[in-house]
N, C-alpha and C positions, 0 to 999 in steps of 0.2 A: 620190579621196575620195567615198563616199557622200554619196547626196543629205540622209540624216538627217543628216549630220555637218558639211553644208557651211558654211565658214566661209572668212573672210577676218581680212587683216591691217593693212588699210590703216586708213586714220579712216574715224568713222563716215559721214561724208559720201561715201564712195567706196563704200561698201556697200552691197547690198540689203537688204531687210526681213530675205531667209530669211538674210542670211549675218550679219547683226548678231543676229538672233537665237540662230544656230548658236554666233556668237561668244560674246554673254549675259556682258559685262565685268558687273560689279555699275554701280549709277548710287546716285548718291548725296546728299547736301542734299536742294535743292529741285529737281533735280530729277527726282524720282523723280512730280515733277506732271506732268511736260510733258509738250505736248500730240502726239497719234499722229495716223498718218494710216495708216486702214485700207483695204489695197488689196489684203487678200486673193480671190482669185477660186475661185469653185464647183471649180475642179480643183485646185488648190492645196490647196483642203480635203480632197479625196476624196485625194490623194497621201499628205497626211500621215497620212489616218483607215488606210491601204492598209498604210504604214508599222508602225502600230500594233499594226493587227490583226495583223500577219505577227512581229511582234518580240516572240514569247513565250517565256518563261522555262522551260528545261529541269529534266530532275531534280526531286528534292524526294517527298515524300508523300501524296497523294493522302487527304485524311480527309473527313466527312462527321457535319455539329455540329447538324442538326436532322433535322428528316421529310420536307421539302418538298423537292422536285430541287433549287432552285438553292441550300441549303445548305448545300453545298461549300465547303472551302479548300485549299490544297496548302500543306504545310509541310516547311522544311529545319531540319538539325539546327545548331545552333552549333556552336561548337568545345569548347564546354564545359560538363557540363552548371548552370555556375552561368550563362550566359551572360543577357544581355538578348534579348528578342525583339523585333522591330520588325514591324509588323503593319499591312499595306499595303491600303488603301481605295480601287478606281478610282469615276473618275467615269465620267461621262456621262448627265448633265444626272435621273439618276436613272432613265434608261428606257432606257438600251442598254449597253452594255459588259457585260464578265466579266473573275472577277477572272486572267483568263491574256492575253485580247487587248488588255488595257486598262493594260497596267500597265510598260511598258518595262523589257526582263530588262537593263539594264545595271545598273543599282541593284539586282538581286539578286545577281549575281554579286559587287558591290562587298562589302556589308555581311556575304554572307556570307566573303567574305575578311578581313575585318576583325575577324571570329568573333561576329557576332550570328547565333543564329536568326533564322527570317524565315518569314511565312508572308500569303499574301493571300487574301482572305478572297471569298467570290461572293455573292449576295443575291438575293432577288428583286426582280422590278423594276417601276417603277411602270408603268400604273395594276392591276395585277394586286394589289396591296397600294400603300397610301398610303406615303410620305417616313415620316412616325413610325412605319408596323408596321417598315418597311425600315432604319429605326438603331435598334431594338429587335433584329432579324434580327443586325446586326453586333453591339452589345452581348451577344447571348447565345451568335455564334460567343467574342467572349471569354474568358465563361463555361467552354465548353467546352474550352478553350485551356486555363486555370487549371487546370478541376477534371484535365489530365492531365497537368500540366506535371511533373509526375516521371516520367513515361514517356517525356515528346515530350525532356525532359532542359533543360528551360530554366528562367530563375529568373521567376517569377511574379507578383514582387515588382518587379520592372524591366519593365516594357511601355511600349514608344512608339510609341505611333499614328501611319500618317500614311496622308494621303488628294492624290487629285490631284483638283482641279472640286468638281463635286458630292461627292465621296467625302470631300475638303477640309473641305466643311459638315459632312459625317456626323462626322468624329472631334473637330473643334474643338466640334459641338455634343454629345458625349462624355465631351468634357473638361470641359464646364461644369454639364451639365446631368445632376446624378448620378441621375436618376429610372430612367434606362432602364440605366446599370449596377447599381444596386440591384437592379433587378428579375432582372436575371443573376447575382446572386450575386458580383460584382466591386466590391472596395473602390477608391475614387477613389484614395486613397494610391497604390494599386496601378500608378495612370498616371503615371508617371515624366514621359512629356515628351510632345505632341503635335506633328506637324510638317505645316502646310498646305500645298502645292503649287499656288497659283496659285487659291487660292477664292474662294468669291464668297458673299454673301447670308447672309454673321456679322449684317447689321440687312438684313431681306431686304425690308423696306418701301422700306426707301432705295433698292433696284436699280431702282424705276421712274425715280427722279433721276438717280442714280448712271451706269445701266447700260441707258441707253433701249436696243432690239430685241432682241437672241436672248437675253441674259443674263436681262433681266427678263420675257420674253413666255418663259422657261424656267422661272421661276421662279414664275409665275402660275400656270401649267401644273403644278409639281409642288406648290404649297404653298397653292393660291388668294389669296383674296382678305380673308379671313377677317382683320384686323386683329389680333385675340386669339391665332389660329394662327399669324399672322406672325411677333408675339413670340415667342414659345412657340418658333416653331425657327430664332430667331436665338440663336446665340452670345454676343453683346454685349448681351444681355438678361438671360442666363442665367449672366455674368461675375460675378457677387459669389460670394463663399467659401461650398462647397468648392470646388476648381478643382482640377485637374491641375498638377504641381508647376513646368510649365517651356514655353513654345509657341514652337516657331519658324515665322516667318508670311516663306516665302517665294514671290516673285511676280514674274511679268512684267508687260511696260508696258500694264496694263487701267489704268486713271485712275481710275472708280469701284469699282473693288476695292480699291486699293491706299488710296485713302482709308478705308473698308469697314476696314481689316487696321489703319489708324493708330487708331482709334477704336475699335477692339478692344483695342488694345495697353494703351491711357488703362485701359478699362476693368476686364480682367484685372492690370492693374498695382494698381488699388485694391482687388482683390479678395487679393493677394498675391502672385500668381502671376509669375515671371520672363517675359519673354517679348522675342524679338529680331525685328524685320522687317529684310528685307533685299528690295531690288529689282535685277533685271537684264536687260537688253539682250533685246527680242523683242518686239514690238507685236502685241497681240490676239491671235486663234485661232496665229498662229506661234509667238510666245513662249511663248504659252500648252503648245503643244505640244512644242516640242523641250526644255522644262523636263522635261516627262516623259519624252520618248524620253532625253535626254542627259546629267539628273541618274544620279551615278554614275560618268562619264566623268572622270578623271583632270585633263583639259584641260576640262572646264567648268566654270567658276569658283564656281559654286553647290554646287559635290560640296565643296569644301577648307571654305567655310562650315558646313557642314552637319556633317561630317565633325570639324571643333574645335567644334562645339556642342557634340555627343554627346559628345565627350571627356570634358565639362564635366556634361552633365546625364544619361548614361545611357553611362558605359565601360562599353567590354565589363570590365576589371579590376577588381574593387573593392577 
């Protein structure tokens, strides 16, 4: 068994970090609070980043939605051309990844067996353009999505966002904040369901409480300091109607995100919007990671959630 895949069977007390996370049971009540203990090390990191980079997604079509090089996205066909498309956002912290080394191909292979189109989309990165021109950038690959969806053969009218990290923030703050799809020519209606992987900074003033060192000394870094602009590209700011019709906010064991994700829930619930959280087995940068590399996988328990969502708010069959 691969190192991405390693899991165990025992309880959780007989497990490591990386093999409870591999495992990623759902956790549930209370708790989805409890408290971690982060013991990840500098090469642990570089393993899974090595991982990442290396697990890129084959096939598909190679297009090209504005002027500037990192403009790019690669898109596959569904099975049909009425199908849904699902339109995939990486992270990294908004200053590194693309959307090929960043985006774990098991989840494309899945969905497009399942007969959604699917396409991930590239951006530029910060500080080469700011966080807001950068979900302006993905708002107008959208655009461009829509204005060919009779050609690429998918239905236009079904799109569901999802992001992993920073990407996370990008489509949940997509879903709320119809300024930057207006400006693309894409109706909110048109957002069928959004789906976060493990985000952070939906109230991104709170990540200095929330999410004391890299999460919030990240988020200082892409978003400053600015209180006004803090609001402005939180999610749970930007939650009152319109919204995106449906979110699912799923996450590993981060404590102040996962709070972050309940507090969003509250908020998008009052604004109309459906929305399910779900938590699983993986503490900090490890869970956080093999949600990405393993969503998808048959055997991780976050692929069958996911997978009866969309059932519900974006079938491939209408």
């Amino acid at each position: 068994m691969s190192d991405k895949f390693a899991a165990g069977s025992g309880s959780a007390s007989d497990l490591t970090q990386i093999e409870k996370a591999a495992r990623g049971r759902e956790i549930t009540g209370l708790d989805i609070f409890r408290p971690t203990t982060d013991t990840m090390t500098a090469d642990r990191v570089q393993t899974l980043m090595s991982i990442m980079h290396a697990d890129q997604p084959t096939g598909g079509e190679d297009l090209k939605y504005g002027t500037a090089d990192a403009h790019q996205l690669r898109y596959w066909k569904g099975k049909s051309p009425d199908a849904p498309i699902i339109v995939f956002i990486h992270g990294g912290s908004w200053r590194v990844g693309s959307h090929l080394d960043s985006i774990g191909s098991t989840k494309v292979s899945h969905f497009l067996e399942k007969g959604y189109a699917f396409a991930t989309v590239n951006y530029t990165l910060f500080p080469i353009v700011t966080v807001t021109e950068q979900v302006q950038e993905v708002a107008n690959s959208l655009g461009y999505l829509t204005s060919n969806a009779a050609r690429l053969e998918f239905d236009q009218s079904r799109i569901v966002l999802m992001g992993h990290s920073s990407g996370a923030h990008t489509v949940t703050l997509l879903g709320t904040d119809t300024s930057y799809l207006d400006r693309a020519g894409v109706a909110i209606h048109n957002i069928r369901a959004v789906i976060s992987l493990d985000g952070s900074n939906y109230n991104a003033m709170a990540e200095v409480l929330d999410s004391p060192g890299p999460v919030a000394e990240n988020m200082i870094t892409g978003l400053g300091r600015d209180p006004e602009v803090l609001r402005a590209m939180s999610p749970t700011y930007n939650a009152h109607a319109p919204n995106a019709n449906a979110f699912l906010l799923l996450h590993a064991e981060r404590q102040g995100d996962i709070r972050q994700a309940e507090e969003l829930k509250v908020a998008l619930n009052a604004g109309g919007s459906s929305v399910n959280l779900h938590v699983f087995e993986g503490e900090s940068f490890e869970g956080h990671m093999q949600m990405l590399l393993r969503l998808g996988d048959k055997e991780y328990p976050a692929t069958a959630v996911l997978d009866n969502w969309l059932q519900i708010h974006a079938p491939v069959s209408t």
